[in-house]
N, C-alpha and C positions, 0 to 999 in steps of 0.2 A: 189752452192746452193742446197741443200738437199729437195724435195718434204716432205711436211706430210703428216703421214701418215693414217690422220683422215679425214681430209680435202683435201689435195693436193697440197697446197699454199706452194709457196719456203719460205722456212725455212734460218735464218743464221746458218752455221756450231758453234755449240756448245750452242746453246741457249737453253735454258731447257724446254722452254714453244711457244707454235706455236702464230705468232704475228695474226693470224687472227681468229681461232677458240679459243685458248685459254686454248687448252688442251695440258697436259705434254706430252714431247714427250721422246722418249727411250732416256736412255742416253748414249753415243758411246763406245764402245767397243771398244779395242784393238785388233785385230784378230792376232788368229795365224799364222806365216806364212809358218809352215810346214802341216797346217790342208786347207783343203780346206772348202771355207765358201760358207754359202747360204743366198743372200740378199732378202731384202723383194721388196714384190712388187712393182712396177710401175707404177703412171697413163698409162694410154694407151694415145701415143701421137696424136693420131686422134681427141683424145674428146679434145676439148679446155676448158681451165680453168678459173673459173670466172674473169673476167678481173678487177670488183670490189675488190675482196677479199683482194688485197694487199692495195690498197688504200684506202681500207675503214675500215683499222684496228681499227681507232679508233673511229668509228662515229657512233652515237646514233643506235646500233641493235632497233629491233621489238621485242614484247614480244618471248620470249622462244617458239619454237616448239621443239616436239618429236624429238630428234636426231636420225640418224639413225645408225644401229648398227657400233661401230669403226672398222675400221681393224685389225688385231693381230700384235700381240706385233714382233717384230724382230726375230725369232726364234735361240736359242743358237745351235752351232753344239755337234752334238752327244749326244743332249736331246730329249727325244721323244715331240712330241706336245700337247698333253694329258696332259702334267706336266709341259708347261711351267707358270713361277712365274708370277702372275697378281699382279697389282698394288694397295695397300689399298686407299682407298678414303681418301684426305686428311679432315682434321676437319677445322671445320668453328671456328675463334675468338670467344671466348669466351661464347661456346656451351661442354655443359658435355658429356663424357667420353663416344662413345657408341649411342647420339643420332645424329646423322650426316647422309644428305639424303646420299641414297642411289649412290656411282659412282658422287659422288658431288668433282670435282676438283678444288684446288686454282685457284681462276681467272678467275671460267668458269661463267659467267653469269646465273644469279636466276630469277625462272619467280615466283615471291611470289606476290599476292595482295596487293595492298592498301600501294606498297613502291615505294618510288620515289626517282630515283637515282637524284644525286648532279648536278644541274642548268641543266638536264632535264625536257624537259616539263611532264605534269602529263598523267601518261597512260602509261610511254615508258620506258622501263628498261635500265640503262646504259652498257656500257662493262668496263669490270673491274672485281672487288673485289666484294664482294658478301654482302648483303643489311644487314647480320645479326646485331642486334644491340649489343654492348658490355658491358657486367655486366648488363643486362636488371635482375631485382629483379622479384621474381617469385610471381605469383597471382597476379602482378599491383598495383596500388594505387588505395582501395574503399575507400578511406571517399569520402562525398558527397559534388559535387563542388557548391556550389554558387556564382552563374552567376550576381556578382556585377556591372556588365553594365546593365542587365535589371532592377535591382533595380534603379540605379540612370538615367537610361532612362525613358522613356514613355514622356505622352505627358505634362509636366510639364506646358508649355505655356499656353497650354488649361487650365487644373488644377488651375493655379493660374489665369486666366481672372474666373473661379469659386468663387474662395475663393476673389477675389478682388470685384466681383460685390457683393455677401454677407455683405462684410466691409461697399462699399460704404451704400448699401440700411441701414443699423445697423446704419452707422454713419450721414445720410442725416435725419432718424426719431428721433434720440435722440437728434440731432441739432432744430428740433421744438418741440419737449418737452422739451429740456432747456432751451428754451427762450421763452417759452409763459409760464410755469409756476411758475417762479421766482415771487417772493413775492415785489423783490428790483433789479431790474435786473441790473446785470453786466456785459458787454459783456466776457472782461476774463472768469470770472466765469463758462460763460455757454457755450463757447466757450470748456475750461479744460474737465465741468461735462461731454458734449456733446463726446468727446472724450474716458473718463473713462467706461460712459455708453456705448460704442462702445464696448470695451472691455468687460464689463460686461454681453452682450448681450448672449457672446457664456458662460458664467459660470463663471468667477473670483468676488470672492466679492470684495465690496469699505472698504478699510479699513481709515477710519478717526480716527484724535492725535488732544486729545479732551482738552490735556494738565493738567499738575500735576499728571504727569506719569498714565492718563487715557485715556480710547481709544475706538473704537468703531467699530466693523465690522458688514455690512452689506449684506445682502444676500438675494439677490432680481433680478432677471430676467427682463429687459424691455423687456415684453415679446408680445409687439404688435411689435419692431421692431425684435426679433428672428423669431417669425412665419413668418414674411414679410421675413428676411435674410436668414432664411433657405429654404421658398419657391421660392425663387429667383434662389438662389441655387439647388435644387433640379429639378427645368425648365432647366437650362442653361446645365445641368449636364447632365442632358437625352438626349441634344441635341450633344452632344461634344463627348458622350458617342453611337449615332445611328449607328455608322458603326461596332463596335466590336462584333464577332459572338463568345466569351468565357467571362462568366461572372466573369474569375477570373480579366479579363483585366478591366471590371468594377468598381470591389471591389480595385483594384490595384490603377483607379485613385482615389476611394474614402477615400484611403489611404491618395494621396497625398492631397487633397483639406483640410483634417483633422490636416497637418504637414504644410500645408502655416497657416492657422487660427492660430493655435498655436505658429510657430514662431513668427506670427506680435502680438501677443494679447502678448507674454511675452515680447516682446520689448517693448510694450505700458505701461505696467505693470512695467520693471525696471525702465523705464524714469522718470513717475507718482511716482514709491515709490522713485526714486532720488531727484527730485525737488518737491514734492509734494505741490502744489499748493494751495493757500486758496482760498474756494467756501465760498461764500457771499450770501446773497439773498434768500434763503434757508431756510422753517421753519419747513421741514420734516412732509409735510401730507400725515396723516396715511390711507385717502380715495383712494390714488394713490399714484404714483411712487413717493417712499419714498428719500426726499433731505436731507440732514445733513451739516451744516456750519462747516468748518475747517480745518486743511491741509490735506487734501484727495490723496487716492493714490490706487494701485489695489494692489490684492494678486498676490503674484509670482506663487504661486507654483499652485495655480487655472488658472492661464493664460498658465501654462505649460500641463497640463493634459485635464482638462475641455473640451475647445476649440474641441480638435481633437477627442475625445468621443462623442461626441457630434453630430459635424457633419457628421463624419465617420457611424455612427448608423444609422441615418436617411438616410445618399445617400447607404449605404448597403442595408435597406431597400426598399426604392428606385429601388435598383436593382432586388430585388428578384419578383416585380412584372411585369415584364420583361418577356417573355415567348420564346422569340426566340434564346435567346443565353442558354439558360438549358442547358448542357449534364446532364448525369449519376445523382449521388443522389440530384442534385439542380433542375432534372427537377420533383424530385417527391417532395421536401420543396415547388416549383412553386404551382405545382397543390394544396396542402394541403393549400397556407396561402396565396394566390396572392389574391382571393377577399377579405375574412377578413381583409387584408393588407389598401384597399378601406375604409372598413367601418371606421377603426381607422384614417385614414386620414380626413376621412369626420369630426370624431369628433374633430379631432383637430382643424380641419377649423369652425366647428359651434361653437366654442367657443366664433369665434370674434363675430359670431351674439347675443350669447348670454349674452355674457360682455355690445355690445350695449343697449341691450334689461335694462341691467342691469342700464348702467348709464342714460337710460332715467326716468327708476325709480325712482333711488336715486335725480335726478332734482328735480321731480316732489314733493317726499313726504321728502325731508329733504333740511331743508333751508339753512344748512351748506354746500350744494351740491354743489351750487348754481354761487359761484364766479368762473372766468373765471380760474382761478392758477388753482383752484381745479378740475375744467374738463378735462383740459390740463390732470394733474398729473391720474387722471381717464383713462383718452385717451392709458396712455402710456402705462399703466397695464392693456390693452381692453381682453384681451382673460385671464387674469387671473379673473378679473370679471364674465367672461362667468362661470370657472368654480365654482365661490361661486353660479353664479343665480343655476347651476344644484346642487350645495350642499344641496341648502333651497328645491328644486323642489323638491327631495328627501327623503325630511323631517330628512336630514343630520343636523348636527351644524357647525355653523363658529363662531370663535373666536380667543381667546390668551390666551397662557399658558407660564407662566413665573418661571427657575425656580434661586432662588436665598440662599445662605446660606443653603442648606440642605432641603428648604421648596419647595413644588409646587403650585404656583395660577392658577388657571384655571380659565375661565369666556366665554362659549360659548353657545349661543341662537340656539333654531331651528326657522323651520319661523315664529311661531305664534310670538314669543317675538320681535325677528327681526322685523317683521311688524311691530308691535306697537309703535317698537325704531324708524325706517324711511320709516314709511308709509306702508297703510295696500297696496297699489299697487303693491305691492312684494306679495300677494300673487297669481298674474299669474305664479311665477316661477313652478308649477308644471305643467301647461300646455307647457312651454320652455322645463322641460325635458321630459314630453314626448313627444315632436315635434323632442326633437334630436334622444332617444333611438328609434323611426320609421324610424328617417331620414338613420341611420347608418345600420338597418336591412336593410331595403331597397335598399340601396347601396348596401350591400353585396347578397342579391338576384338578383340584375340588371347585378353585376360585375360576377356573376357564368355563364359560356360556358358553362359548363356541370348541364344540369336541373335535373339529377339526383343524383348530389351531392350539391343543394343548402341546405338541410337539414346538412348536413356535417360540409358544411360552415360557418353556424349560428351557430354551435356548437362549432368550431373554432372561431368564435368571442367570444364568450364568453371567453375563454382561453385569446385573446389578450386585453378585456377590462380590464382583471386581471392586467392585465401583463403591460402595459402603462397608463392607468388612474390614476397608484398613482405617472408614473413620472410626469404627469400632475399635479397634486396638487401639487408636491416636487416643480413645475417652477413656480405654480400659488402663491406659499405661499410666505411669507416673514421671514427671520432669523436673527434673533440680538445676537452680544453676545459684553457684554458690561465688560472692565476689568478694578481695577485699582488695586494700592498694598496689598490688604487686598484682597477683594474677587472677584469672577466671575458671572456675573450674561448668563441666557442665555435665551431666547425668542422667541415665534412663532406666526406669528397673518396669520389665512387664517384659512382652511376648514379641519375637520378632516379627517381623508386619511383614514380610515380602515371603519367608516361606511358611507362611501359617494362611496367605494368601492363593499361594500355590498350589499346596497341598488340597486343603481344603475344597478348592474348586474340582481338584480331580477326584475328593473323594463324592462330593456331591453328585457331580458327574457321572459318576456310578450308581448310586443311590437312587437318581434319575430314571435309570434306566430300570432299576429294577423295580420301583414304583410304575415306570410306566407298564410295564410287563404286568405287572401282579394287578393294574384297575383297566386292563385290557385295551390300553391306549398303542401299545408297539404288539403287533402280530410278528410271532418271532420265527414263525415259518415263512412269513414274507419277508424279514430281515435275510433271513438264509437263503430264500430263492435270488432274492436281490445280489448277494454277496456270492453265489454261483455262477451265475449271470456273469458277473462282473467280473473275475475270475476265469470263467470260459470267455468270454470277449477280449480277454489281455494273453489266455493263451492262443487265442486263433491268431490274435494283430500278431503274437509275435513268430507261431509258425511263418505267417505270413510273407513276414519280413524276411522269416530264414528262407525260405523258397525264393524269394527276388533275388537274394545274397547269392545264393546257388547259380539262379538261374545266368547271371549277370557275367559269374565267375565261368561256366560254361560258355558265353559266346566270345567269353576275351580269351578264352585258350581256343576254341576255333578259330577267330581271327589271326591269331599269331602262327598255328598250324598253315594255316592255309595262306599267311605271307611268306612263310620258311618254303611251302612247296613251291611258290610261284619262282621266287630266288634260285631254289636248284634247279629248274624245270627250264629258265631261262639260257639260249647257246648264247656264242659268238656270234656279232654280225647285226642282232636282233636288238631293237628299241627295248630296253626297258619300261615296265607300266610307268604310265600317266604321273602317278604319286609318288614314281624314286626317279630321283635326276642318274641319269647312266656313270656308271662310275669308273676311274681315273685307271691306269694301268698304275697299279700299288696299290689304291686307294681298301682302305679295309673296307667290308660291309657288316651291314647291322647280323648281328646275330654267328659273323664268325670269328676265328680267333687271330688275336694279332699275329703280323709277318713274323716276330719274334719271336713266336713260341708253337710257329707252325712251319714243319721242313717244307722242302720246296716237293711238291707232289711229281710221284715218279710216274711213268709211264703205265696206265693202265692203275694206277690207282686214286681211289675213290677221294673228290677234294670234300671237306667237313660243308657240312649243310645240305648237298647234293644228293639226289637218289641212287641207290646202290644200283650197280651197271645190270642187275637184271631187268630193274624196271626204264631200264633208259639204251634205246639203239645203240650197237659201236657206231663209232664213228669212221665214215666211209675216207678212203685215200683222199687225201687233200683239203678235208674238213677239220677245221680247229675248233678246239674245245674252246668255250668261254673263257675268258680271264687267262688263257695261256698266251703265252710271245706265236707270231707267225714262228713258221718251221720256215726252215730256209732251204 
């Protein structure tokens, strides 16, 4: 057994590599035997030698320490030591030409990070072969991975008890407004409608086959049971949502609550246009939730899109008023739109009041009101009501524009006419709107933490009444489009959107102010100081202005005076100034009147432009006046 000579460990005769360190060892030499040889060193047999080392050639080493310098090589006889041949570092697998650590031997263990040798625990580097990887491609793979388990993780369960309780609440109110408003009730019937209407809650229209290759689609929102399902929604949602501190994990499940809605409403919707049921009972009143007799069924492709648009918008919203899970650019959209966010909520919610307000009206002053179907059918469209009451309060129009063949009918009332069609009662609607344009400022002053940006706020509400008030009218309206083989007809009956938009904001706008005034947010004798100010500043600029006008107008009539004097002051004989070229015998000059229409100057009288002969010498015997011929 041959000691190493790195280590110490008995070596077998002939092995190329030490079985405990790991390092190459000399390879044997023939010696001569007419030369005399000098061997290498020896352990000293005093020190004893790791007793482990042979036994534990193969077992899990510790990371890599600094080795410490090897011993030399065997030395050759009759070479000096200075010269003897050191050994190149062999190359690691599948490593280029040149970059190889430094004294790195085959089989000697690597202490590299982050590598875990083979059924090794993590942390501990193996013995053996060295961790490099083989044909590893250079710069790595950047395309960008997505993490397809967080997508179809999260809390789905939760998500869909969201979108489940929405369904129930959409399909428990359309269940009593299909069966209390039927004209001829059939349980089928409204059982089917009660259903479709489910459906139709979050966005797909009913399409009804009117027969004779005619047909009918309708587009209409039960939109007492949405504002009910999507509030429903929106509570549950907060709640399921309380423990996430990243608002993307919010918007993530508001994803999902969006993509349950959707899946079931296009189920509802294939089944419905497969079997399409006939609804009976039904005589389609135009006061409320509009019914249609015939084989009835849902749009697809509204049950596919709709739905998740829908809801997803309102719980994203939702979220954004939220203030504890903000980082980075969401916690500055928080501060900018979290109370205005309040007031647009409040409006949506005083709609229902306002639609009330509305069908007690139409009780009271139209006798068509009156029968129980038609309250029902009123009931159902409660918050689209609301927003015709703030249309008339506005002194907006409601009606119906129909258009057919190329032609447009129009037919829309503001309140004076409306009144008089069902009852002058309808004209407290302008006291409804503005109880709500106070109500929603007011909220949005209540909902501001920071008292110096409640001005801000109101400002930013205005931005958002733009901006949701006409999808409000888009839910509260109703949309017909009627086809058969010749032509298309199309229809709208509810509230015009552009001036109910208009108005409204400037009535709010005023409302504004006078909430801000009344909860002591606008100092109104610093409005007036300001607005004096500002007012004396526009008339000093414009004194100002008038005074240069003046001034300016004064030195161009002195200049002109005093090139008129210079002109007559000048004789014969004399240079003209610098700035007039001397002029022609005929030649006219600036400022006097043509040869034409001026006689030829007599003797001792005064030529036009010239100073009168008091302020000017005679002239002495033999001196010529300027501009005259020589005397002869």
């Amino acid at each position: 057994m041959t000691p190493c000579p790195h280590c110490g460990a008995a070596t077998t005769p002939g092995a190329p590599f030490c079985g405990s360190c790991g390092r190459q060892l000399a390879p044997a030499s023939t010696p001569d035997p007419n030369a005399t040889q000098v061997r290498p060193a020896t352990p000293n047999p005093s020190q004893p030698l790791d007793p482990s080392s042979a036994e534990t050639a193969y077992a899990p080493q510790p990371p890599a320490q600094p080795q410490p310098p090897a011993a030399p090589q065997a030395q050759q006889w009759g070479q000096p030591q200075d010269q003897q041949p050191q050994q190149p570092p062999a190359q690691q697998w599948g490593q280029p030409q040149g970059q190889q650590p430094p004294q790195q031997q085959w089989a000697q263990p690597q202490a590299q990070p982050g590598q875990q040798g083979w059924g090794q625990p993590q942390g501990q580097q193996p013995y053996g072969a060295p961790q490099q990887q083989w044909a590893q491609p250079v710069g790595g793979n950047n395309l960008p991975k997505i993490n397809v388990a967080a997508l179809l993780g999260g809390n789905w369960i939760g998500m869909g008890m969201v979108a489940g309780a929405a369904l129930a609440v959409a399909l428990v109110v359309n269940l009593l407004i299909a069966f209390t408003m039927a004209d001829d009730l059939k349980v089928g019937s409204a059982i089917a409608l009660a259903f479709m209407l489910a459906g139709a809650t979050f966005g797909p229209d009913l399409r009804v086959d009117l027969g004779d290759d005619m047909g009918q689609s309708i587009g209409q929102y039960p939109s007492l049971a949405t504002l009910l399902a999507l509030g429903v929604a929106v509570f549950l949602f907060r709640r399921f949502t309380a423990g996430h501190r990243d608002v993307r994990l919010g918007l993530g499940d508001a994803a999902r609550v969006g993509v349950i809605l959707s899946a079931v409403s296009t189920v509802l919707a294939i089944i419905f246009t497969a079997v399409k049921p006939e609804i009976e009972g039904y005589d389609g009143n135009s006061m409320g939730l509009v019914g249609s007799s015939g084989e009835t069924g849902l749009s697809i492709a509204g049950a596919i899109f709709l739905p998740f648009l829908l809801s997803f918008t309102v719980l994203a919203l939702s979220c954004l008023v939220r203030g504890d899970w903000m980082q980075g650019v969401f916690a500055k959209i928080h501060a900018w739109i979290a109370a205005p966010l309040y007031g647009v909520a409040a409006l949506a919610a005083l709609t229902l009041g306002a639609g009330l307000i509305y069908l007690i009206c139409a009780i009271i002053g139209d006798d068509d009101a009156r029968d129980f179907n038609a309250i029902m059918g009123m009931v159902g469209v409660l918050p689209s009501l609301g927003i015709f009451m703030i249309t008339l309060g506005v002194f907006s129009q409601v009606g119906s524009k129909t258009k057919y063949d190329g032609d447009t009918d129009k037919s829309f009332d503001r309140l004076g006419d409306f009144a008089d069609d069902h009852g002058a009662i309808f004209w407290i609607a302008p006291v409804v709107a503005i109880l709500v344009a106070a109500a929603i400022a007011y909220v949005v002053i209540m909902k501001s933490t920071d008292r110096t940006k409640v001005q801000r706020n109101i400002l930013v509400l205005f931005g958002a009444v733009v901006v949701v008030l006409p999808f409000l009218i888009r839910i509260a309206n109703v949309h017909f489009k009627q086809w058969n083989d010749d032509d298309d007809a199309t229809s709208m009956a509810g509230a015009d959107g552009f001036q109910t938009v208009l108005l409204f904001l400037v009535l709010t706008a005023i409302m504004s102010a006078v909430m801000l005034v009344v909860t002591g947010n606008l100092d109104v004798n610093a409005v007036k100081a300001k607005a004096q100010q500002a007012a004396s500043q526009a008339q000093a600029q414009y004194q100002q202005q008038q005074a240069q006008w003046q001034q300016q107008q004064a030195q161009q009539q002195a200049q002109a005076q005093q090139w008129q004097q210079q002109q007559g002051q000048q004789q014969w004989g004399q240079q003209p100034p610098a700035q007039q070229p001397p002029a022609q015998p005929g030649q006219q000059q600036w400022g006097q009147q043509p040869p034409a229409q001026q006689p030829p100057a007599q003797p001792g009288q005064q030529q036009w432009g010239q100073q009168p002969p008091a302020q000017q010498p005679p002239a002495q015997p033999g001196q010529q006046q300027w501009g005259q011929p020589p005397q002869q």
